[in-house]
N, C-alpha and C positions, 0 to 999 in steps of 0.2 A: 113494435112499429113495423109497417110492411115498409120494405124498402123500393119494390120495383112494381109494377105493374103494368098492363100492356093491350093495346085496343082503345083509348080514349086518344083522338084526338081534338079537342078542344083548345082554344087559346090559353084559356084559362089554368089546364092541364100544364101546358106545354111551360106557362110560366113560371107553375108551380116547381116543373122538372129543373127548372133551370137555376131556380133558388138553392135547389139541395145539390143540382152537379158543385155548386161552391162548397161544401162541406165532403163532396167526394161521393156522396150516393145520389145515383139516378140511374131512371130509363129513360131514354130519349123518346122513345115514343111507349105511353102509358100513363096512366094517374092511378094513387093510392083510393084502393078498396075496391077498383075494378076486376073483375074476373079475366084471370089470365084464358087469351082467346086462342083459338090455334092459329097457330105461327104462318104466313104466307110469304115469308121470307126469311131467313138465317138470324136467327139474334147471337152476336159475340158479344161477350162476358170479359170485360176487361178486367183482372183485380191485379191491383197494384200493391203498393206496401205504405210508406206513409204519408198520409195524406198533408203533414204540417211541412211536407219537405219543399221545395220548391220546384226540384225538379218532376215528382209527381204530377205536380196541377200543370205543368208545363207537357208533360207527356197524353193526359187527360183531353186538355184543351186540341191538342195535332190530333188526337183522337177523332173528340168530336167535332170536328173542321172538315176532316175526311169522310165522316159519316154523312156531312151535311150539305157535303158535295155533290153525292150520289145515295138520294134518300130511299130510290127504291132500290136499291142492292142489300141491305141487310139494316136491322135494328142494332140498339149499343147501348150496352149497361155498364156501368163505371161504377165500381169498387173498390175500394181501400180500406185499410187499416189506421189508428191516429198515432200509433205509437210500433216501430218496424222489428220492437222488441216481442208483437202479441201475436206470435208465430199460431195460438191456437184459435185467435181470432180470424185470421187469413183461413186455415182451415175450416172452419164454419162456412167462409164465404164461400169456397170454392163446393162444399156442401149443397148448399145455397141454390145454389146456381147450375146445379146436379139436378137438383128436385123443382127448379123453375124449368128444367128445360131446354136449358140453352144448345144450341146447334154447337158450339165453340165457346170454349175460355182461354184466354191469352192471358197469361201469368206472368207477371216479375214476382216470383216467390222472394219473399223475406228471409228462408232458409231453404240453403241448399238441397237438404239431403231431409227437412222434418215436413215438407210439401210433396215428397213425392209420393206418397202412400192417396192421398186427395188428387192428386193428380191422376194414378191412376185409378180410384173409383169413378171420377170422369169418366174415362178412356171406355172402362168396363161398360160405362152405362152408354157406349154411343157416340159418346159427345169428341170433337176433334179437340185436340191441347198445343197450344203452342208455348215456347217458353221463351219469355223475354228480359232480356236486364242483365237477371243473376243468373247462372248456367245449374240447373237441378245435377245432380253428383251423376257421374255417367255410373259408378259402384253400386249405388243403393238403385239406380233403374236396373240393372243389369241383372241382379239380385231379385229384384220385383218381374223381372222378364217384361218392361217395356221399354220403347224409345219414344222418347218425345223430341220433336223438330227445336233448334237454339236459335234465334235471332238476337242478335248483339254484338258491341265493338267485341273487341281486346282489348281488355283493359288492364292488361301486361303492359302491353305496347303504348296504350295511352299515357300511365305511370311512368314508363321508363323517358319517353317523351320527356313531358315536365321534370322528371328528376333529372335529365341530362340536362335540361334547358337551367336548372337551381345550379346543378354541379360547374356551371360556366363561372357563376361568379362565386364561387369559395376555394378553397384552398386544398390540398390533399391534408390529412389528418383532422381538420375540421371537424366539429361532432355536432351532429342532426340527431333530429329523434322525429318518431314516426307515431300519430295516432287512428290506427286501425280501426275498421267497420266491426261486424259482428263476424266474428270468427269464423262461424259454420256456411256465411256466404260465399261463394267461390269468388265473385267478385272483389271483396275487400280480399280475399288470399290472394288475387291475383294484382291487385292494384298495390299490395305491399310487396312484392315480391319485387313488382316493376321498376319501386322504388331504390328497392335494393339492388337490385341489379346496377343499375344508376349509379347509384352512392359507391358500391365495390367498384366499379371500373372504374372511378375517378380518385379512387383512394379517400373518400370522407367515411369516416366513423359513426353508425347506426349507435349511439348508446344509451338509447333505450328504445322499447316498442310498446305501447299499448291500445288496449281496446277502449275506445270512448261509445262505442256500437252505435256506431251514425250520428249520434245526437248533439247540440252544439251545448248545450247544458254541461253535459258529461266531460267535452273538449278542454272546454274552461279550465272546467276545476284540475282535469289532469291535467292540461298545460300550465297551470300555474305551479303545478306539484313540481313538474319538469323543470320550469325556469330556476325554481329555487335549488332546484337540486343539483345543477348543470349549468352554471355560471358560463362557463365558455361556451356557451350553446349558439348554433349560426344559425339553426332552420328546424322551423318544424312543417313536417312532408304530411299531409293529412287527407285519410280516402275518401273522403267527399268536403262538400264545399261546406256545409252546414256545422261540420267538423272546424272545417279552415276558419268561420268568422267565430268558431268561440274560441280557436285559438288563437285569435285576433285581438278579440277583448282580453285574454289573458295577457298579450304583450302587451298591449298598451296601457294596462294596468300594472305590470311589472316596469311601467317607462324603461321599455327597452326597443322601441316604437325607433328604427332605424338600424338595429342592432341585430334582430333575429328578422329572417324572410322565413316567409309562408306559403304555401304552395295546395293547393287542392285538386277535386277530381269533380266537372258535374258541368260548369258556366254559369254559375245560376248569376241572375240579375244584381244579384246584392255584392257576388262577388267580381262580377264585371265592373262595378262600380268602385270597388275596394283596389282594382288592378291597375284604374285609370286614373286612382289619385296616387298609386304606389304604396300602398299599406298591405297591398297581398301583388306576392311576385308573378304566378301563375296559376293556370287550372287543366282543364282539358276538357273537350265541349265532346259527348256520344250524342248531341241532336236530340234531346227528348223528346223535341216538336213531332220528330219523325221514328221516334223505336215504335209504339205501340204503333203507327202504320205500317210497320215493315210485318210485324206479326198479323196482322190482321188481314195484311192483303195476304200472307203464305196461308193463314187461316181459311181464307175463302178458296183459295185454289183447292185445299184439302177437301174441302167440303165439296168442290166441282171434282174431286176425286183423280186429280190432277199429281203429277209425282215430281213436287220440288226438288229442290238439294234439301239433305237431313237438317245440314244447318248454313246458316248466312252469317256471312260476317259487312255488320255496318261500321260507319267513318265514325271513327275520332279523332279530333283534330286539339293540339297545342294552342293554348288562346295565352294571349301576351297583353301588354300596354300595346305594341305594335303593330298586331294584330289587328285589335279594336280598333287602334288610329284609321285601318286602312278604310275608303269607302264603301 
């Protein structure tokens, strides 16, 4: 199935593109089976990682809102993955997107340190890289002899946030358990660290940690392993939100729906919702509206040959009941 194409604009086209940006692939300007034309302006390559997640399509869409702001400044391809476990389906794409051509791909790799070898056959062939979301291992670049530009929070800092804001209402000795993203991310290593950091200087008890790797399927089930296992259990701290609503249905399936607080990392909508009836205590919002803008505008400067900062750091912000209250 071709995925992108490029030179057709018709309505008809345009509509088509916009059926499939809902599933995560398109060219914003292009239709299938037309002959890729030469480029009269910059095309960036967005790939992302999962497409089922919320915060993706929410990153997607600021995408292409900025794209469609200023339509002659550059073209925009949007990819993803369906599952953020198919680290060698991401590497295809970034393949992909090698051999279409693109001027720039702005990446949230799915793994830290198994995207950066794709990352630099990019580089090699041309093409500018920008890296967003999950920070690529600065060791295995170093090792490969590239750097690639980092846009994105802290999400130490974000983590530690919410777990100070949990640590208010518990106790010292208290025992929390943590379920972790995919391990080779730097992001989930650093959103669990944040956590902990938290938890230690308030004296509550980590006693257990595990990998649910993004997924709220995966959440579930370990949090229900957790609950039974850990009766005195006050909080479960979880590095994304999609994490936090399966570890939602596990407590309110264990009726302990009052008993255990919940905490996540991302804002998504589902969990704004869940903060504002009080079934989930907090989260912490890194703007996805606006990460793959922040890369794409550093991306174009690269391309104008322009010499940014290596890396930027964007806002994450603490989101509460209170929060949301405000207008």
């Amino acid at each position: 199935m071709t995925r992108y194409g490029f030179g057709c604009s018709s309505s008809r086209c345009a509509t088509a593109s916009r059926a499939i940006c809902l599933f995560g692939l398109f060219a914003l300007s292009g239709c299938h089976g037309t002959p890729a034309a030469v480029p009269t302006k910059p095309r960036i390559a967005l790939v992302m990682k999962s497409l089922a997640n919320e915060f993706f399509a929410t990153m997607a869409e600021g995408a292409r809102r900025h794209q469609e702001r200023q339509p002659g400044s550059y073209d925009l391809i949007i990819n993803g993955i369906k599952d953020e476990r198919d680290l060698s389906r991401q590497v295809a794409l970034v393949d992909e997107m090698i051999a279409q051509g693109a001027s720039a791909i702005v990446i949230a790799p799915a793994d830290s340190k198994a995207l950066v070898s794709a990352c630099k056959r990019a580089k090699d062939a041309g093409i500018v890289v920008v890296n967003i979301d999950n920070k690529l291992d600065d060791h295995v670049m170093a090792d490969q002899g590239i750097k690639i530009p980092f846009v994105g929070p802290d999400n130490r800092a974000g983590a530690r946030k919410v777990g100070e804001f949990l640590a208010k209402r518990l106790k010292p000795g208290d025992e929390v358990v943590v379920l972790e993203g995919i391990r080779t991310a730097f992001n989930g290593q650093e959103r669990k660290a944040g956590f902990g950091e938290a938890m230690t200087s308030a004296g509550i008890k980590i006693v257990d940690s595990q990998t649910a790797q993004w997924e709220m399927d995966q959440a579930n089930r370990i949090a229900s392993a957790m609950l039974g296992e850990h009766p005195q259990l006050k909080a479960i701290l979880c590095c994304n939100d999609s994490m936090a609503l399966g570890a939602l249905a596990a407590v309110k399936t264990a009726g302990r729906t009052g008993e255990v607080s919940i905490v996540g990392f991302d804002n998504s909508a589902a969990i704004q919702s869940a903060i504002k009836d009080g079934a989930v205590l907090a989260t912490a919002d890194q703007h996805a509206d606006q990460l793959a803008v922040h890369g794409i505008e550093l991306a174009m400067k690269l391309l104008k040959h322009e010499n940014p900062p290596a890396d930027t750091s964007t806002p994450v912000d603490l989101i509460t009941a209170e929060s949301l209250a405000k207008p």
